[in-house]
C-alpha positions in Angstrom: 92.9 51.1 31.6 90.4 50.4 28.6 87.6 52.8 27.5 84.9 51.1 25.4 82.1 53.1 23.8 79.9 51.7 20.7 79.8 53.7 17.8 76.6 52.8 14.9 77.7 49.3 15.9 81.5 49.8 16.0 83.4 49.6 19.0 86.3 52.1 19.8 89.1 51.7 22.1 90.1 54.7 23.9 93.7 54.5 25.7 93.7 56.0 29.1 96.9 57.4 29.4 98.7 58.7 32.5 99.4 62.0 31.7 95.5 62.5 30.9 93.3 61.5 33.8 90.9 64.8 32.6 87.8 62.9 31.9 87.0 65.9 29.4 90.2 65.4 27.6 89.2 61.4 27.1 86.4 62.5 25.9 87.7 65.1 22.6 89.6 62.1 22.1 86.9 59.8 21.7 85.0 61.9 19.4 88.2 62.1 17.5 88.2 58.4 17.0 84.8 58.2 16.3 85.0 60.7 13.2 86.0 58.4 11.3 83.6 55.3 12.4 81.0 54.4 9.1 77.4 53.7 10.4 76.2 50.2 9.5 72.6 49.1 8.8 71.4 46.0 8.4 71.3 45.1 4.9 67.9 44.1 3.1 69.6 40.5 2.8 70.1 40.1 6.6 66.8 41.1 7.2 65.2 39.0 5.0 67.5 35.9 6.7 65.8 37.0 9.9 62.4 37.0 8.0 62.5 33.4 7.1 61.7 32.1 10.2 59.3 34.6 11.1 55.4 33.6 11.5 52.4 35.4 9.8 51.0 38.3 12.5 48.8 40.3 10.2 46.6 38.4 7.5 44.6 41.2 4.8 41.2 40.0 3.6 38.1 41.1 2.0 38.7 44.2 4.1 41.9 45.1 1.7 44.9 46.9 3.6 42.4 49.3 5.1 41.6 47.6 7.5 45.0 46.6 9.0 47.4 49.3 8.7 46.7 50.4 12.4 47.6 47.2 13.4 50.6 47.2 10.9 51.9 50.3 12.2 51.6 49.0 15.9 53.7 46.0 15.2 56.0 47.5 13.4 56.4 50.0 16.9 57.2 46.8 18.5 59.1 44.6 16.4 61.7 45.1 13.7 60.1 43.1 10.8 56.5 42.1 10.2 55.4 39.1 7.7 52.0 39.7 6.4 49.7 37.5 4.3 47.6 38.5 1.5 44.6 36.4 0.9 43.0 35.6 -2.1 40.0 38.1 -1.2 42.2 40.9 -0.5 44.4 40.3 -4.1 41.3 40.2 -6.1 42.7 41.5 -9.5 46.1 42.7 -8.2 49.4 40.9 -7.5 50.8 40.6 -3.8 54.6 43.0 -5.1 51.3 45.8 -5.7 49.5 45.3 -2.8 52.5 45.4 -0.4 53.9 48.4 -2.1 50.3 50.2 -1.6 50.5 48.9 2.4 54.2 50.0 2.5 53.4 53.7 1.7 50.3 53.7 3.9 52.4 52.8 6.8 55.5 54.4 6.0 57.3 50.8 6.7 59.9 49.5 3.8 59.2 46.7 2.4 61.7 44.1 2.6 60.2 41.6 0.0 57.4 39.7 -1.6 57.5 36.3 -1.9 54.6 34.1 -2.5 51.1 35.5 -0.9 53.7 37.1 1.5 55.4 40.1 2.6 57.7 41.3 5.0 58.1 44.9 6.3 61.0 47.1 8.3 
């Protein structure tokens, strides 16, 4: 009989063995196993493959980033990325890689990348 538990997105195989039908025991040695296990993140690359298909939700205007981290922050509670588009009136004399670091800090969301008018955030 297999045990399977997921560990930070590895999966362990605990061995039941006959002599050890003590579910406390199968459990010391499941921790053992799982010492060694390496958490694994997504990496910013992945994200930004899942990005690329990802539609505009938030759009900054005249109103600059002000105005829409509240709504940032409440998408971001919802989804793992968000794409957001600056608009001309909200870049004004600034580029977009300033303006999303600005919103990144505001909302406390990393940002993934800038590309274009464009940015994403985790």
């Amino acid at each position: 009989m297999h045990y399977q538990g997921t560990v930070s997105g590895s999966v362990v195989h605990v061995v039941r063995k006959r002599r050890h039908h003590d579910p406390a025991i199968l459990a010391a040695n499941l921790k053992v196993q799982c010492a060694g296990a390496v958490p694994r993140g997504m990496s910013d690359q992945q994200l930004r493959k899942e990005a690329h298909d990802l539609d505009v939700t938030v759009w900054v205007g005249k109103g600059g980033i002000e105005a829409v981290t509240e709504e940032l922050k409440d998408q971001l509670q919802d989804r793992k990325l968000v794409k957001v588009k600056f608009l001309r009136a909200a870049r004004g004399g600034t580029t977009t890689d300033e303006l999303a670091a600005e919103l990144g800090e505001a909302v406390g969301a990393d940002l993934i990348e800038t590309r274009g008018n464009t940015a994403v955030f985790h």
